[in-house]
N, C-alpha and C positions, 0 to 999 in steps of 0.2 A: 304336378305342374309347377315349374319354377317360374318365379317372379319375373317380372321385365319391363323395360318403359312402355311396351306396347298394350301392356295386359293390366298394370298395375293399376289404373286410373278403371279400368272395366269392371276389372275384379272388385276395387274397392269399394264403387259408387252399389254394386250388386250388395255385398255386405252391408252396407249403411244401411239401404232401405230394408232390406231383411231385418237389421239389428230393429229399424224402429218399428214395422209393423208388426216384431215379436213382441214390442215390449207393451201394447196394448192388452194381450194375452197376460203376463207379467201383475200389468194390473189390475186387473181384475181377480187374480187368484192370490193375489198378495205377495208374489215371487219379486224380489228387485228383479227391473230392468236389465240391471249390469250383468246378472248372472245370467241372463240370456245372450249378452253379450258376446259376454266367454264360451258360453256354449254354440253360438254360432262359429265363432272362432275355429273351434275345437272341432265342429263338423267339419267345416272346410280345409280343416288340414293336415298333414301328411297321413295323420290315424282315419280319417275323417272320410265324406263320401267328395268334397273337392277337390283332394290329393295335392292341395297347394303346401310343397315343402319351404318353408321357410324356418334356421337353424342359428338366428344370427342374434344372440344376448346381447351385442352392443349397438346394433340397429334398437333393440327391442328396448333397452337402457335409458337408450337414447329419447327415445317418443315417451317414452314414462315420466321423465325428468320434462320436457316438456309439457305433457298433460299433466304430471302433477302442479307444476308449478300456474296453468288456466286455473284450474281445479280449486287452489290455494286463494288464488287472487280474489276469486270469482266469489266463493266460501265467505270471503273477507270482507268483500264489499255488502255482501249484505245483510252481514254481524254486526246490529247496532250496538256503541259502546253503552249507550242507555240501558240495551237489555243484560249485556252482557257485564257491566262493572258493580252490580249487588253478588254477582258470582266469583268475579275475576278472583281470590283467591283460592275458591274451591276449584274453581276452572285449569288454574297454572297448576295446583296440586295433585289433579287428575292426570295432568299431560306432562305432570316431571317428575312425582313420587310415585303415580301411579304407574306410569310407561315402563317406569324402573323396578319394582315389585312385580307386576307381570313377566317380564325378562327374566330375573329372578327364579321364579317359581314356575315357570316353564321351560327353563334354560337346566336347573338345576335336575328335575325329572327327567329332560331328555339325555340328559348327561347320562344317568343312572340307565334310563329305559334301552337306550339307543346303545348302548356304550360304547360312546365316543365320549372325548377330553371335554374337561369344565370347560374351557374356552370355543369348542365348538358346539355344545348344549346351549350357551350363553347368547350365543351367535344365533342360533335358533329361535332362541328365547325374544332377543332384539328384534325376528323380523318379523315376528307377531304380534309385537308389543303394543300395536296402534289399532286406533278403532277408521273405521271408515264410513264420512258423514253424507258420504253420496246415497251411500246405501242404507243409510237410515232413514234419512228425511224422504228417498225415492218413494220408500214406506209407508211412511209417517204420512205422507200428503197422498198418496194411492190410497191407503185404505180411509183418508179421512180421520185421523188420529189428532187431538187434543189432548195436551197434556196441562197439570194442575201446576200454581205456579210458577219459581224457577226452573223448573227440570228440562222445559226444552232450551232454554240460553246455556245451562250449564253444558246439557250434550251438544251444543250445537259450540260453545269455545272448546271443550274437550276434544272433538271432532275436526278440528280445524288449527289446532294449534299442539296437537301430540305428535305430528306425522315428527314437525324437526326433532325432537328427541329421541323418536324412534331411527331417526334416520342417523343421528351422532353415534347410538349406541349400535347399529350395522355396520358401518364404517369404522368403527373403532375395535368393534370384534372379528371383525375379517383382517385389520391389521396385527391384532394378536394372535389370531391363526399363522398369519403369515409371519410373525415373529415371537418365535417360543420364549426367548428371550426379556421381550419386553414385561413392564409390570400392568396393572388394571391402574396403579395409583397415578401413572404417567398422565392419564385420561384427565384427571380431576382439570390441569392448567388448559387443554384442549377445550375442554367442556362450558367451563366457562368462558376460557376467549372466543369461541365460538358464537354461545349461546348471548353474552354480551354486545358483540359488535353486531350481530344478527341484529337485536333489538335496536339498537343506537340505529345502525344503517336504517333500519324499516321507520323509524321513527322520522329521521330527516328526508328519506325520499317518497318519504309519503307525505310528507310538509311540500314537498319542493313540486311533487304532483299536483296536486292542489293552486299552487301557484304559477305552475308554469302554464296546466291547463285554461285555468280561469284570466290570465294575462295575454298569452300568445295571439286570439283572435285570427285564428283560421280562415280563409276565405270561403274552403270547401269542409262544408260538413263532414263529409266521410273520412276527411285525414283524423277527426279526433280520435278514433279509436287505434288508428296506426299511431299515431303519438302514442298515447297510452301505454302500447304495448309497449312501442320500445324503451319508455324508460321502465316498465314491468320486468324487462326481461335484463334491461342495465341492471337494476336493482338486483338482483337474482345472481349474475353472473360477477360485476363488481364482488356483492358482498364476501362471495363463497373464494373469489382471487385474493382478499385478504386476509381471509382463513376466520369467517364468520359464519354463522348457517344461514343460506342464504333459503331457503323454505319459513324459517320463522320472518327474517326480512319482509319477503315478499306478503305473508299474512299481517302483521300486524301493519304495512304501506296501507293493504287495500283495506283493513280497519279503518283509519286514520281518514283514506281520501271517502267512504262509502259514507262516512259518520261525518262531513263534512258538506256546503256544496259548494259543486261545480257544475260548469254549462254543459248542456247536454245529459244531466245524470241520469235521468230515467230512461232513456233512450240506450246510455251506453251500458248500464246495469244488464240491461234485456241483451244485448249484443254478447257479452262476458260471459253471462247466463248460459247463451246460445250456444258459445264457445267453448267452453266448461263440460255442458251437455255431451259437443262433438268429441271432445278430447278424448272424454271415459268412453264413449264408444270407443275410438281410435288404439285407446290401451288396451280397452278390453278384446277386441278383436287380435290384438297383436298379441297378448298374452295367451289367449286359444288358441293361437296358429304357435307361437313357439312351445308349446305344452303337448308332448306325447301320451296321450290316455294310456296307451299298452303299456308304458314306463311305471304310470301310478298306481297300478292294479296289484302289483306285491307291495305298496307300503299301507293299500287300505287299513287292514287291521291297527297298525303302528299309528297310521294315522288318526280313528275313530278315537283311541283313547287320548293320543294328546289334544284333540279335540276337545273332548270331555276333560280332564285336567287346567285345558284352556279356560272353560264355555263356566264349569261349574266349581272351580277352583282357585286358578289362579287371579281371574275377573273378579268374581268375589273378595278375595282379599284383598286386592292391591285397591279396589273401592272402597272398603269399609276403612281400610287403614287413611289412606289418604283425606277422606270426606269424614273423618274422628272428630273433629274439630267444628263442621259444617251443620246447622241449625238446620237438618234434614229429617225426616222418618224415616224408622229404617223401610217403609215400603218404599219410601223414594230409592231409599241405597241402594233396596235388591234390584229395582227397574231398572237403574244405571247400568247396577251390572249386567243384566240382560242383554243393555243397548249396546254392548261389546263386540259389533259386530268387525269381522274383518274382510276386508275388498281386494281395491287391485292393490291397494298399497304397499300390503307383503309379500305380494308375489313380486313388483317390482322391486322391492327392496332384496328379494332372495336372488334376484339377476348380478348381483354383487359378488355374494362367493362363485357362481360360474366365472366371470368375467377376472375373479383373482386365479383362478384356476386351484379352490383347495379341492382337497381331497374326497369330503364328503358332500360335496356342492351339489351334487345332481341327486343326493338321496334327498338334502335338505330341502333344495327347490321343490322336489315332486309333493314331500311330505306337507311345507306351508303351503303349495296349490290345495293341494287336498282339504288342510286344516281352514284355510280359507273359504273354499266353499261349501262346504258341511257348515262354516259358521255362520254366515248369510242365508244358507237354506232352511235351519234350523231355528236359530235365534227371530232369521227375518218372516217366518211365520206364523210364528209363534208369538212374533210382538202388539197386535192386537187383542189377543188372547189375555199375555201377562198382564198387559195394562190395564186391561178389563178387571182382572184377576185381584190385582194388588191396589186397583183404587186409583187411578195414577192421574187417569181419562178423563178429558172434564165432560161432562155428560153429554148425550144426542143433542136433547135441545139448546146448549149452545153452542152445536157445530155452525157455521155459514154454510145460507142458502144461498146466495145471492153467487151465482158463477160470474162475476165480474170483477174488471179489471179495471177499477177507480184511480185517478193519481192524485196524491193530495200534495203541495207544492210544499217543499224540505223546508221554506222558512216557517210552513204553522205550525202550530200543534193538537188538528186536527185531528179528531177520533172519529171511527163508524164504527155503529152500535146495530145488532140486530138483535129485535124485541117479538116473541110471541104471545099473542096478547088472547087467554085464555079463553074458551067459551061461553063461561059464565062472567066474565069482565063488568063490572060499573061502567068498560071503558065504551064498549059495544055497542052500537047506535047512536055514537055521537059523531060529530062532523070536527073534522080538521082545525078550523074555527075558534071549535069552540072548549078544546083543548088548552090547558096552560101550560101550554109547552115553553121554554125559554127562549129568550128573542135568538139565542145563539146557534138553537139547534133548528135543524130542517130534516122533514121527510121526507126522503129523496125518492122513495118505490114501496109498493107495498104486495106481497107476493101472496096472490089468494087465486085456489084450485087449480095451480100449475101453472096460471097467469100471473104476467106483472104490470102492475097498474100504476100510472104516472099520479102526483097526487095536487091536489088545488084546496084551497079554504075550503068548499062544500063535500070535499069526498068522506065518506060515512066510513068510519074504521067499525070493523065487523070481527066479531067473535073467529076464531084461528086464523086470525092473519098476521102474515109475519111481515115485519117492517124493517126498512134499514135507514136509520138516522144517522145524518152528519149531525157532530157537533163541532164547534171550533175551539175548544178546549176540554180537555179532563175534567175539569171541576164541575161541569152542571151534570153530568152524568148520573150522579146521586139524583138530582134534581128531575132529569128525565124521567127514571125509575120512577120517582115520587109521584109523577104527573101521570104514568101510565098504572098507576097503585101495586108498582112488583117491586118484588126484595131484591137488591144489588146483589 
């Protein structure tokens, strides 16, 4: 079936709801979302039972570049600089020594394995060099995963800020394919004008977001998030016309405006979110419809071990080298490396050598489809497990019970605490009252026998009941602890 105006809007809207009512299934068995994604993709086309042929790398280029750059934005905004700046060096060194030691050592093997030219092994290397944070945290929040720690800010800036490296080092190896001629050293002045003007750009139009949004006074609500975008997508397309990366741009903008406020934030966070969500669908169905299943089926084996090479090799290193310096355990290190997962992002990135038209472009495409999804299926099921495994997890009873969606307004600094207050409690048969709680905190519900109970001075706290307290700052926290006689 070929695409058309007529069908296009049918067929898609068909896809979307498919994609999401798989991805319930997804979680509940611990599979990411995305990779059903792709799999419905991949049913519906040419190899598939919907026979929809669609063959077109720079349509498919194209929507990637745009969903990654929601994807980015979206990532971005909701990266506190608070959580993420006790990291930010281990975080940069993950997504620019590490990006780069994975290229390396899976560039270098495939050179050897494959035997094709260092420059096209390299090239290899580059479009799996990135981790992919949609499918982690898909994860991470499905199966209910707490980590100890820094470990989820650092994967979550790793995650969000390696794509532009990965993406310089793609572009720069498909240009050395394409000229035998050229040096690797050539790269060095690219690399950093790039990686430079990225940052400076993302820095001031993430200042000028924040100012334009918060001054303009819109009449119509709904235009803020059309604003928004267009300077999202200015920032993005400016940066990259003056020879800057414009994917780090666009991440560190929507750092700056998320860690910031403006009118409307909560609201438009959730919209971004929404948007972000659509895109990876949008990619992910696009990359199963351009991806031939009968095509990949002779690179399986080729694929399994660079896989594994990938998975338990070159991950590994390029984390322990890069995080040498980093006041880490090495349980943490090994979990990082596990958290290695890879998405759509190098399959989009492997649409690069089709669209140069090298030579080994369609073996490589097939090869990181493959390597990509073996490393999401494998990695992403196993990541509950590991983290169980290596200690990582911060324990059952302080996951949240409370499924609610609290806002707390960006200028406090307001914290919610959830408290289970043990059977055998001193605390147990006393009333609300008569509690020395702090004049600062309040308790807002108290969740006992799968009921949630609204609370007054007279309500009697009783042996397993789980509580959730506002307070309006950090500091009395010890303090509540104290009050309820449990260890911080």
């Amino acid at each position: 079936m070929l695409l058309s105006s007529h069908n296009i809007l049918l067929l898609g809207s068909l896809l979307l709801f498919v994609s999401i009512i798989s991805s319930k299934t997804s979680f509940r068995f611990g599979i990411p979302a995305l990779i059903l994604f792709l799999i419905v993709g991949m049913v519906a086309g040419s190899d598939g039972l919907g026979g929809i042929y669609f063959n077109d790398p720079k349509i498919a280029e194209f929507l990637g570049v745009v969903a990654l750059t929601f994807i980015l934005f979206s990532g971005g905004l909701d990266t506190k600089w608070e959580s993420v700046k006790p990291v930010l060096k281990s975080g940069i060194s993950l997504s620019t020594i590490g990006v780069l030691i994975t290229a390396a050592v899976v560039g270098i093997f495939s050179s050897y394995f494959l035997n094709i030219s260092l420059k096209e092994g390299l090239l290899l290397g580059a479009i799996v060099s990135s981790t992919d944070a949609a499918a982690v945290f898909s994860i991470l929040r499905s199966r209910n995963i707490g980590l100890k720690g820094n470990v989820r800010p650092l994967l979550e800036l790793e995650s969000g800020s390696n794509d532009p490296m990965a993406y310089f080092l793609t572009v720069s190896f498909t240009f050395l394919v394409q000229n035998p001629d050229a040096s690797i050293v050539s790269l060095v002045p690219k690399f950093l004008i790039g990686m430079g003007l990225g940052t400076a750009c993302g820095y001031i139009f993430g200042k000028l977001m924040i100012y334009i949004t918060n001054k303009i006074k819109l009449d119509i609500e709904g235009l803020y998030p059309v604003l928004i975008l267009s300077m999202v997508f200015f920032t993005f397309s400016f940066t990259n016309f003056i020879g800057g990366n414009g994917f780090l741009a666009i991440y560190i903008a929507a750092i700056i405006l998320g860690s910031s406020n403006f009118i409307h934030k909560k609201s438009l966070m959730k919209f971004y979110d929404g948007q972000a969500w659509l895109m990876q669908i949008i990619m992910f169905l696009t990359l199963g419809l351009l991806v031939f299943p009968s095509q990949i089926v002779p690179f399986i084996g080729k694929g399994v071990l660079l896989a594994v090479v990938l998975i338990f090799v070159a991950r590994p290193i390029a984390v322990f080298i890069a995080l040498a310096r980093a006041n880490l355990r090495w349980r943490k290190k090994l979990f990082i490396s596990w958290v290695g997962l890879r998405g759509a992002v190098p399959i989009v990135f492997a649409i690069y050598p089709l669209i140069a038209g090298i030579e080994n472009a369609h073996m490589i495409f097939n090869l990181v489809f493959f390597i990509s999804v073996s490393s999401v299926l494998v990695q992403g099921t196993m990541l509950p497990v590991v983290a169980k495994w290596l200690k990582v997890s911060v324990p059952e009873k302080l996951k949240r019970k409370f499924p609610l969606d609290i806002e707390i307004k960006d200028d406090l600094k307001a914290e919610l605490l959830e408290l289970d207050i043990p059977a055998d409690s001193p605390i147990a048969g006393k009333a609300v009252v008569e509690l020395d709680l702090p004049r600062s905190a309040l308790i807002v519900l108290i969740h006992r026998d799968g009921k949630y109970l609204t609370v007054r001075g007279d309500t009697v706290i009783e042996g397993n009941d789980h509580l959730l307290i506002m307070a309006d700052t950090k500091d009395v926290v010890k303090d509540i602890y104290a009050c309820f006689q449990l260890r911080l």
